[in-house]
C-alpha positions in Angstrom: 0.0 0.0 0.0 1.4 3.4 -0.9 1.6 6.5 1.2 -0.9 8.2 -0.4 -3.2 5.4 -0.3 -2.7 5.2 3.6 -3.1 8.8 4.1 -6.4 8.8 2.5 -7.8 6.0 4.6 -10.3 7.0 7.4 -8.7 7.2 10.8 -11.7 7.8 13.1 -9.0 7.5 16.5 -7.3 10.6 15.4 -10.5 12.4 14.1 -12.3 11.9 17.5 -8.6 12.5 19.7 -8.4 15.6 17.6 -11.7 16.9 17.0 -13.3 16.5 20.5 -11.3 14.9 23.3 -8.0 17.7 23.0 -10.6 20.3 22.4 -12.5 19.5 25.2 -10.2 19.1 27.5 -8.6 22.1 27.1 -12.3 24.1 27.2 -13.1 22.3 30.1 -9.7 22.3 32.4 -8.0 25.3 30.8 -10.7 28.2 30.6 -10.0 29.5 34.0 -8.5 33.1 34.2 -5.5 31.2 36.4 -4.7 29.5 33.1 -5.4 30.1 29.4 -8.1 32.4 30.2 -11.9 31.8 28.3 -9.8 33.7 25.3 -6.5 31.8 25.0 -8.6 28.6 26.2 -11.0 28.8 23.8 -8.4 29.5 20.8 -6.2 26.8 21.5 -8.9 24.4 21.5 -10.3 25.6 18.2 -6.7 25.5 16.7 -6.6 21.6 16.7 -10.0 20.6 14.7 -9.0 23.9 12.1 -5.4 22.4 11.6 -6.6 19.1 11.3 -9.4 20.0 9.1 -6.8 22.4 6.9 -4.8 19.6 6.6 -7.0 17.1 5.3 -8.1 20.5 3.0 -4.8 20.5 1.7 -3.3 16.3 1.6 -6.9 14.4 1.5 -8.2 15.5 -1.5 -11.5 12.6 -0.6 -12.5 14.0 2.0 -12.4 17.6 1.2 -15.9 18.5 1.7 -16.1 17.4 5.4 -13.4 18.9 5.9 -14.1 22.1 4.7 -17.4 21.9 6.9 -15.8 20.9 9.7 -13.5 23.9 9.3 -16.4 26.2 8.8 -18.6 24.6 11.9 -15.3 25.5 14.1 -14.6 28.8 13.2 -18.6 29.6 13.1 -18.2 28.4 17.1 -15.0 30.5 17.0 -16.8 33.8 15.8 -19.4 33.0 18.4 -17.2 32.7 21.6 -14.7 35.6 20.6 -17.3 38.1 19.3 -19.4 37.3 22.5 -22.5 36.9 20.4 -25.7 35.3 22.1 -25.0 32.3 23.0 -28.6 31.0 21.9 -26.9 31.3 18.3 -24.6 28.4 19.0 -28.1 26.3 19.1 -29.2 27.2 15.3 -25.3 27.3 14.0 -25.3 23.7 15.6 -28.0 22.6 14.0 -28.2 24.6 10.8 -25.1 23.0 9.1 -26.1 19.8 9.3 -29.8 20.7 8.1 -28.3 22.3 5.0 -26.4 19.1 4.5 -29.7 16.6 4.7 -31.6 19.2 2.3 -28.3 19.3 -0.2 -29.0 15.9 -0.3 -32.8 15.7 -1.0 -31.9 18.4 -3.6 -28.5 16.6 -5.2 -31.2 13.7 -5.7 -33.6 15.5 -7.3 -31.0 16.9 -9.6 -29.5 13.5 -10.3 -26.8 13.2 -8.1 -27.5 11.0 -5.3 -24.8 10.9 -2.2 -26.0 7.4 -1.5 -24.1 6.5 -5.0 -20.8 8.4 -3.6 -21.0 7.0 0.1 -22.3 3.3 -0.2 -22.8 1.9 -3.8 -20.0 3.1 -5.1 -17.2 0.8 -6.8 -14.7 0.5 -3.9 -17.3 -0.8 -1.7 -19.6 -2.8 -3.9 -18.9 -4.8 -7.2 -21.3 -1.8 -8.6 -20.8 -3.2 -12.4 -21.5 -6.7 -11.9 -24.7 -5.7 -9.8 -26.0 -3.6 -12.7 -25.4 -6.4 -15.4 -27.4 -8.9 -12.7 -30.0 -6.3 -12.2 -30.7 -5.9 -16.2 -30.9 -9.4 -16.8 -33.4 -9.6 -14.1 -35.3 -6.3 -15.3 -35.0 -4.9 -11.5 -33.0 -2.0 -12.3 -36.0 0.2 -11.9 -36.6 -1.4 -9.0 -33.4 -1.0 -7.5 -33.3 3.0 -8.2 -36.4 3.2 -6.1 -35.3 1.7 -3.5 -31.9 3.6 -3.8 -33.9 6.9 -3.8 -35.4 5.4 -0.2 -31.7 4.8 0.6 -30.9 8.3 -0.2 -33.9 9.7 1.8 -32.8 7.7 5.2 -29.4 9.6 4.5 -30.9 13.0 4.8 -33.3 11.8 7.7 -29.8 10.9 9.7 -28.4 14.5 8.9 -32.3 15.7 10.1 -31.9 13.9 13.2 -28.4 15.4 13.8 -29.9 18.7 13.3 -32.4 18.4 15.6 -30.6 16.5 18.5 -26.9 19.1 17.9 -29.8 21.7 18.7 -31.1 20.6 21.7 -28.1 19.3 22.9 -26.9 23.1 22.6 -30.0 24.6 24.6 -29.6 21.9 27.1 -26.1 22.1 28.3 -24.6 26.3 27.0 -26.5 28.7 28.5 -23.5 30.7 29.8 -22.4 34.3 28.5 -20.5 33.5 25.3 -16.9 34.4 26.0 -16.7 33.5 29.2 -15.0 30.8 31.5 -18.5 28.8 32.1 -19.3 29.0 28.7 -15.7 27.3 27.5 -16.6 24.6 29.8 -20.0 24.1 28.9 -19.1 24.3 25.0 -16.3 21.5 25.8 -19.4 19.3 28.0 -21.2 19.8 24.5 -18.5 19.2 22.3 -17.8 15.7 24.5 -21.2 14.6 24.4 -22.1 15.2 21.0 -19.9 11.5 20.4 -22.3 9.2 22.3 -25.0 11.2 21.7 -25.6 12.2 18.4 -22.2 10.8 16.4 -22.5 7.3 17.4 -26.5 6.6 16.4 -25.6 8.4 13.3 -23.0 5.7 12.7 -25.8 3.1 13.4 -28.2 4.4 11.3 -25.9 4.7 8.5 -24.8 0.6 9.0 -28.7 0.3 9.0 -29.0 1.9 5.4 -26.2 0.0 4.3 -27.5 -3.2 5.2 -30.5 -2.0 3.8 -28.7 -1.4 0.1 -26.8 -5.0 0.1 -30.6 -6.5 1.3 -32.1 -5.0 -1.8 -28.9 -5.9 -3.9 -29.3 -9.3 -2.7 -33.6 -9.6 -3.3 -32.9 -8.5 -6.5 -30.0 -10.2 -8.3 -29.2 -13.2 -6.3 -25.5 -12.6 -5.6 -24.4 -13.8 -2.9 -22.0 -11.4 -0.2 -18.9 -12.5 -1.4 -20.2 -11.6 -5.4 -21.5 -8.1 -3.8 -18.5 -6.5 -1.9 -15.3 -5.9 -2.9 -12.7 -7.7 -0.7 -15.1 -10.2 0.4 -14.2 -13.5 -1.6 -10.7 -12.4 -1.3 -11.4 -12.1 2.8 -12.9 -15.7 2.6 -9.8 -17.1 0.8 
């Protein structure tokens, strides 16, 4: 395996060390005028998921579009805590972002370009050719693109649902004077929550819509798991 080829693999232990366990930390033990300060505290914590989000910007050419939201989330937070606007504004930027993505999904579909195609069936995860012959011969490829549209509308719904739960989860836990100590800490409380809270059921739900895609592929070609994935009748060998 190259270099480039390893660099571009996910490595969700560094994105959650970097992203929200350092960050937190810091927001929740550093904030304190006897240390960084809400300030300092609240810069140095943001300077992790930005540089780690620039990076992948500028060396992970894949996953450029998360990153480049993730980079914008942070520095919306950013503007929020340094300019000492209403906190009650952290609520909707937490929950607008991933709204816009859900719609930008419903709309990408409409327009012919469903995410479901780029995330799941796609040709590095599924043997997406020999699926299509198999389909055709069977005359379920009309079939299949319904239920692929379905696929694609569970994928917003999971975005919806992180909308709605990065909202409340805002309301419920910062409700300190942005800028401030207690709000640093309360941010990081969020920011360490959000993981088993809202990151890890959107995980599950998106297994749930994958298994839901290789069911479908399986009803209606016949292949068999190890004719589906890629890797798998190698992994069996």
């Amino acid at each position: 395996m190259s270099t480039t080829e390893q660099d571009n693999k996910p490595r969700p232990f560094v994105d959650l060390i970097i992203s929200i366990v350092i960050p937190s930390v810091i927001l929740m033990k550093f904030s304190g005028e006897e240390n960084l300060g809400p300030t300092w505290a609240l810069i140095a914590a943001l300077a992790f998921p930005i540089g780690y989000g620039i990076y992948e910007l500028a060396f992970n050419k894949k996953r450029n579009l998360m990153a480049l939201l993730g980079v914008v989330s942070v520095l919306l937070t950013g503007g929020i805590g340094l300019l000492k606007i209403d906190a009650q504004w952290l609520a909707v930027k937490e929950a607008a972002i991933p709204l816009c993505i859900g719609i930008g999904v419903l709309v990408a579909n409409k327009l012919g370009y469903p995410l479901i195609r780029k995330l799941l069936f796609n040709p590095t995860l599924m043997n997406v050719d020999r699926i299509h012959e198999e389909l055709d011969k069977n005359k379920n490829r009309d079939h299949f693109d319904t239920r692929l549209d379905r696929a694609n509308t569970l994928l917003a719904g999971t975005f919806l649902f992180s909308a709605v739960m990065n909202y409340f989860l805002a309301k419920l836990i910062v409700k300190s004077e942005s800028g401030s100590s207690a709000f640093n800490e309360e941010l990081g409380r969020m920011t360490l929550l959000s993981y088993p809270v809202i990151a890890i059921p959107s995980m599950i739900m998106m297994m749930a819509i994958f298994w839901f895609i290789w069911r479908t592929v399986s009803k209606l070609t016949g292949l068999k798991l190890d004719e589906i994935m890629i890797g798998a009748e190698d992994e069996e060998k």
